[in-house]
C-alpha positions in Angstrom: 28.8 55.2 -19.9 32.6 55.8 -18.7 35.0 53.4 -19.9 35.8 52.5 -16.8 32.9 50.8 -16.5 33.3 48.4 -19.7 34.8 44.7 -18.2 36.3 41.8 -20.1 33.9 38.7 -19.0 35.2 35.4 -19.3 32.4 32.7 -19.8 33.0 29.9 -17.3 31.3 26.2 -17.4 33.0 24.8 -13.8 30.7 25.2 -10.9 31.4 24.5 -7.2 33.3 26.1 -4.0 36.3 24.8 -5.1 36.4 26.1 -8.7 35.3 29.5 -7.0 38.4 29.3 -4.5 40.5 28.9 -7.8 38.9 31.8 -9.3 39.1 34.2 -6.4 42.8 33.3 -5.6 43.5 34.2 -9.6 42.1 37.4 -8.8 38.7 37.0 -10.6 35.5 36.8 -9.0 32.3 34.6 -10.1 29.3 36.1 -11.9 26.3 35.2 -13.3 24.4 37.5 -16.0 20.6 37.4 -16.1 17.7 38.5 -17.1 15.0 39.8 -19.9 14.1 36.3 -21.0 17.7 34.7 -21.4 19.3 31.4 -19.5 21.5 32.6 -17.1 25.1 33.2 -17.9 28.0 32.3 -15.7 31.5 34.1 -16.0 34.6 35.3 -14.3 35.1 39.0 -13.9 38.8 41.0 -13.4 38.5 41.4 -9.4 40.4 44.6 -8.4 38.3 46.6 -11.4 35.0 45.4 -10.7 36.0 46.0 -6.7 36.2 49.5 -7.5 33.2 50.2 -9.8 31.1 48.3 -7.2 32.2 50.5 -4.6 29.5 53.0 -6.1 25.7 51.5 -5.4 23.6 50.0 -8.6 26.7 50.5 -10.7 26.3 49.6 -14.1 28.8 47.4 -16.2 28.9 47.4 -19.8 30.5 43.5 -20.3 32.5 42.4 -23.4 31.4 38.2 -23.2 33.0 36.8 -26.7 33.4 40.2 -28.4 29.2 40.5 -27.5 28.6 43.7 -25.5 25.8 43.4 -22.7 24.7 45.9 -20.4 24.3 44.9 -17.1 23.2 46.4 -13.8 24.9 45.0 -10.3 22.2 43.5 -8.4 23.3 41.4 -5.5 26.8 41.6 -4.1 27.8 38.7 -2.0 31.0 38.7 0.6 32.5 36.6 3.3 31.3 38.2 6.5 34.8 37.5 8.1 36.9 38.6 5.5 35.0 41.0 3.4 36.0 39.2 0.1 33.6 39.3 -2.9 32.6 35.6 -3.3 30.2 36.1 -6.4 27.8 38.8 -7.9 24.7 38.7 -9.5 24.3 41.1 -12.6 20.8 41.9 -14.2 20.8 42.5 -17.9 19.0 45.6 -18.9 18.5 47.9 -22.1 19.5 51.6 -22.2 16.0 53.3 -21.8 14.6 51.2 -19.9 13.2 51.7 -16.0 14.4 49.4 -13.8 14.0 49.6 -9.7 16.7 50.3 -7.4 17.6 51.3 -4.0 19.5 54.6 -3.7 21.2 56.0 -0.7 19.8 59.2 1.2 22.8 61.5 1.9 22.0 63.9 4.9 23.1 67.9 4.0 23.1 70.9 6.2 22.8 71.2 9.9 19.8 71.3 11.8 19.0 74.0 14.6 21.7 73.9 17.6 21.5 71.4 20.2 19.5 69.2 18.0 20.7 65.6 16.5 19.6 64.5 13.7 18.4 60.5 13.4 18.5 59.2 9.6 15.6 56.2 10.3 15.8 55.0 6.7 19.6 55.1 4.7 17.9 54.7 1.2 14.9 55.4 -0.9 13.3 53.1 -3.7 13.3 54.6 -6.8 12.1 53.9 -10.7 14.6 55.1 -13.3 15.9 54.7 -16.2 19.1 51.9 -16.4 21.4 54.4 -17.5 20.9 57.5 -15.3 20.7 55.7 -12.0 21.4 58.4 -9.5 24.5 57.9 -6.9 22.5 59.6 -4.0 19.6 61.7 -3.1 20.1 64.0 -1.0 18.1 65.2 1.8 18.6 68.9 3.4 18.4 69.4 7.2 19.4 72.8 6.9 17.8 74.8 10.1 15.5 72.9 10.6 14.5 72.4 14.4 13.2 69.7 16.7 10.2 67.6 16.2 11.0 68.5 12.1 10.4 65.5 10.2 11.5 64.7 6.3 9.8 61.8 4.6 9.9 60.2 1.2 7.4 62.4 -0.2 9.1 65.6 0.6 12.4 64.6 -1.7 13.2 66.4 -4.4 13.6 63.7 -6.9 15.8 63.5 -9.9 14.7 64.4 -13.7 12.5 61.2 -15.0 12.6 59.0 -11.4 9.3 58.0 -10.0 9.2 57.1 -6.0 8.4 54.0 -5.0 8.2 53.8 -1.4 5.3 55.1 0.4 5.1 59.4 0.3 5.0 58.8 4.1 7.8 56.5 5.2 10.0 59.2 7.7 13.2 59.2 6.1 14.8 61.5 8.6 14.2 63.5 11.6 15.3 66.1 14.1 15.4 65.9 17.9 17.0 67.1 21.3 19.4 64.2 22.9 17.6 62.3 25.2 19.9 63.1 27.9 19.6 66.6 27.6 15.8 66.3 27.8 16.4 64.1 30.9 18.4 66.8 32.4 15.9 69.6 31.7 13.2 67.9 33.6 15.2 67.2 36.9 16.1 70.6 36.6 12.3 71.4 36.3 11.7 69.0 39.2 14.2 70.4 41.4 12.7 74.2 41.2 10.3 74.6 44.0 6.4 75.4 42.9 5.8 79.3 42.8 3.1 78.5 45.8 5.7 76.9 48.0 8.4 79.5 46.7 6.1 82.2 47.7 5.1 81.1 51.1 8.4 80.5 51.7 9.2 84.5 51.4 6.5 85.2 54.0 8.2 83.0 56.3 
């Protein structure tokens, strides 16, 4: 766990939009802490460090509430569609060693044959592993690979000690020729005249 990640919590016992507003225009954004039993806790996190450490997906952040450490995993990130501010976070407790579920983003490597694109149908993959070796991507190799190829869940390569969650044959990613170039190879096709018509033609 980088240090980085440890945050200074504030335990807060005002509720309401308009105690929020006050929050967010200090700089500090609402929170509550849950999980493994407990009543829910509600604090106040430092707003440009947690904006940064968020910025990576399921991060995890080790929280000093009253001099207690708790180890917590970001669960649900809520912003104003508008203005893209963080109105309030929701933050799962969890316990080094233990699995927990998350979501991780596919990142697409390589390049597939020429001419071909590329369509990523699903941008993450559900994974089981442990709380503190959550991985920051999986990546996914198109490497050659030509059209009509197809990568789905099960073909990942998964990370040391994570089990897959999603179906082994939900299509993750796969590899075709643009529409419009297919569109143009068969008017092409069209416009060529039949090798019976072409021939009768060179007896004429």
């Amino acid at each position: 766990m980088s240090d980085d990640n440890k945050v200074h919590a504030d335990l807060r016992t005002n509720f309401g939009k308009g105690f929020a507003r006050r929050l967010r225009a200090e700089g500090k954004i609402p929170a509550v802490v849950y999980g493994h039993g407990t009543e829910p806790v509600h604090v106040a996190l430092p707003g440009h460090q947690v904006s940064l450490i968020i910025r990576r997906a399921n991060a995890l952040l080790e929280l000093d509430i009253e001099g207690k450490s708790q180890l917590t995993l970001v669960k649900d990130v809520q912003k104003d569609p508008v203005r893209q501010i963080i109105e309030h976070i929701d933050l799962l407790v969890v316990k080094k060693g233990e699995k927990v579920t998350v979501e991780v983003p596919i990142v697409v490597t390589g390049e597939s044959f020429s001419g071909t694109i590329v369509t990523v149908d699903l941008a993450t993959i559900k994974l089981e592993v442990e709380a503190t070796h959550i991985p920051q991507h999986v990546e996914v190799s198109v490497e050659g690979l030509e059209e009509g190829a197809h990568i789905t869940a099960g073909d990942v390569t998964l990370p040391k000690g994570a089990t897959l969650l999603d179906e082994p044959d939900v299509l993750l990613v796969a590899v075709s020729i643009p529409a419009a170039e297919v569109a143009e190879e068969n008017e092409e096709a069209a416009a060529e005249p039949a090798p019976v018509e072409a021939a009768e033609a060179a007896a004429e």
